[in-house]
C-alpha positions as CSV (number, residue, x, y, z in Angstrom):
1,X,86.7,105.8,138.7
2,X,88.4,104.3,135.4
3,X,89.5,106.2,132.7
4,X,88.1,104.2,129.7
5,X,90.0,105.9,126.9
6,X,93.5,104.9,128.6
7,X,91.6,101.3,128.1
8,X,90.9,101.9,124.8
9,X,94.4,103.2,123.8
10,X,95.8,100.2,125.1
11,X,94.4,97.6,122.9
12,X,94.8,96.7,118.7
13,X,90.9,97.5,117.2
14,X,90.1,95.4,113.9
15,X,87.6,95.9,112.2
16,X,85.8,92.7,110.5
17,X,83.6,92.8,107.6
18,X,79.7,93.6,108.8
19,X,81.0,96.5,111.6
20,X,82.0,93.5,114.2
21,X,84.8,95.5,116.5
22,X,87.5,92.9,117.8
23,X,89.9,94.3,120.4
24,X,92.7,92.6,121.7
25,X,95.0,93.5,124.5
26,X,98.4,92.5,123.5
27,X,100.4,92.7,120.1
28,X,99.9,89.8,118.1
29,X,101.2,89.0,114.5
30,X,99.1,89.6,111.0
31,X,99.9,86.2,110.2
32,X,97.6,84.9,113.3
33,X,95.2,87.3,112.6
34,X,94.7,86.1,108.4
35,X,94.8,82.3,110.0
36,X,91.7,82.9,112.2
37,X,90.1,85.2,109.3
38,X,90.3,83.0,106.0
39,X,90.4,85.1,102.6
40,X,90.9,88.3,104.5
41,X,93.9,90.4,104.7
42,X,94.8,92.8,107.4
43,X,95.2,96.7,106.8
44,X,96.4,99.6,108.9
45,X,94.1,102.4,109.2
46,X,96.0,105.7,108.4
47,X,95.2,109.1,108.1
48,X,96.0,111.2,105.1
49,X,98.0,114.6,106.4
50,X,96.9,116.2,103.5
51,X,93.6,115.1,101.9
52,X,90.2,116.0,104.0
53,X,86.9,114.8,103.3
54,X,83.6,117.3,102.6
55,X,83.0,117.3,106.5
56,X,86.6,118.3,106.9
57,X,88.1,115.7,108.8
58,X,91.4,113.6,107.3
59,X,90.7,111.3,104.8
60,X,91.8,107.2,106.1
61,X,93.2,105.1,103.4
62,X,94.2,101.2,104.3
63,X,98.2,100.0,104.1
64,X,98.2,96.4,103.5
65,X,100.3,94.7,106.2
66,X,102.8,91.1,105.4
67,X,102.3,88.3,107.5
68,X,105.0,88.6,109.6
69,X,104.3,92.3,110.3
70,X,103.0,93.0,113.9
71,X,99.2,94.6,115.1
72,X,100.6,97.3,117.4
73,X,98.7,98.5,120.7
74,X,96.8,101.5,119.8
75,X,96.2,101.3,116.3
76,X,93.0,100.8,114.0
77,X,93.1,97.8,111.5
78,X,90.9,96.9,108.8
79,X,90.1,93.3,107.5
80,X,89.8,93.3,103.6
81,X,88.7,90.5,101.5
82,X,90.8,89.1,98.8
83,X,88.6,90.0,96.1
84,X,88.5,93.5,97.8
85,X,92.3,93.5,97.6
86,X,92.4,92.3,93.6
87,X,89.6,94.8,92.9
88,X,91.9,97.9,93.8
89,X,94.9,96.2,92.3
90,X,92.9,96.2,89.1
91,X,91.7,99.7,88.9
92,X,95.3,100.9,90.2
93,X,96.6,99.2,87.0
94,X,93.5,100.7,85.3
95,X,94.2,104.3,86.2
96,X,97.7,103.7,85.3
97,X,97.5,102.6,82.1
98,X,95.0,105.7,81.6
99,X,97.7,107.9,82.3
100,X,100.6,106.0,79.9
101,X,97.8,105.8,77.2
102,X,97.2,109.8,78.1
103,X,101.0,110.7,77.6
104,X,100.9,108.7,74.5
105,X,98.6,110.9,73.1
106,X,100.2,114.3,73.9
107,X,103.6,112.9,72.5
108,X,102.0,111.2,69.7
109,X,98.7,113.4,68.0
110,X,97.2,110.8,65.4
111,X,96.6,108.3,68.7
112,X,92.8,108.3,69.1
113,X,91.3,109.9,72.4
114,X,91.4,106.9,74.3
115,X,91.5,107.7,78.6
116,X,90.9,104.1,79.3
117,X,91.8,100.9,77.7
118,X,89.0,98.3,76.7
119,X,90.1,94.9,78.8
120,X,90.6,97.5,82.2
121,X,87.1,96.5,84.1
122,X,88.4,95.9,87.2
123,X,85.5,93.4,88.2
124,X,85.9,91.4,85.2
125,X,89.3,90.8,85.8
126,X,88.9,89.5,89.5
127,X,86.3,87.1,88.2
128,X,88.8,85.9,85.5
129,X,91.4,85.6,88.0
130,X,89.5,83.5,90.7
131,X,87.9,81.6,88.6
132,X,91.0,80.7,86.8
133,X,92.4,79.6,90.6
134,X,89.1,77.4,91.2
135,X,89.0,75.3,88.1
136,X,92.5,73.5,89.4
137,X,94.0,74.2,86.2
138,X,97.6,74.8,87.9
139,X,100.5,72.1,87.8
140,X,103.5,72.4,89.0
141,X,106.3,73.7,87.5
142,X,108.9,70.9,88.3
143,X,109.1,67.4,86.8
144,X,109.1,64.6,89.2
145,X,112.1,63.1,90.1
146,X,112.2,59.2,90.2
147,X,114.0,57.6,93.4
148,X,117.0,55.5,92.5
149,X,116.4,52.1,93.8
150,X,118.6,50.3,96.3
């Protein structure tokens, strides 16, 4: 007679893109998990004390871990895409630059009744951001440095 719950307590879940459940029975890093998953971060699953859902039951929201940050035993993780990860970075700006243009308004009245600003579409900006890392445009930052010869 097992107890299959104590087995499933003692193991770090991920979940991967496409509902695939990986468990694995030791702690391992983030950074091992990102090099085996290419273009994917890893996120901690936690539940929001206060917010509930219609059904009732806690709301999850997704903690995005560093590298060298450590998949615990017992805890839910998420993989998220990179473009998942730019899109809510850009509609975080979005929604705060809503709000500055909002208090704006209530300090200043002629400022027209603007709630969003015109550049904030959050998918536009991803494209323009990876496809501004594709084209190879980069250079780096540094001259080189000749080597003094002997």
């Amino acid at each position: 007679m097992g107890n299959c719950q104590a087995a499933e307590a003692a193991t770090v879940i991920i979940q991967h893109p496409g509902n695939k459940i990986q468990r694995i029975y030791w702690s391992v890093s983030a950074h091992e998990i990102m090099n085996s998953n290419p273009g994917h971060y890893v996120a901690l699953l936690v539940p929001s004390p206060t917010m509930k859902s219609h059904n009732g039951l806690p709301l999850k929201h997704l903690k995005l871990l560093r590298p060298d940050d450590t998949l615990l035993i017992g805890h839910v993780y998420r993989l998220v895409s990179f473009q998942d990860v730019l899109k809510e970075f850009a509609s975080k700006k979005c929604v705060k630059l809503g709000k500055l243009l909002k208090e704006r308004r209530s300090e200043v009245s002629s400022t027209p009744d603007i709630t969003k600003p015109d550049d904030c579409n959050p998918v536009q900006q991803v494209e323009q951001v990876s496809s501004s890392s594709r084209n190879g445009s980069w250079k780096p930052a540094l001259q080189s440095i000749s080597e003094i010869g002997t």
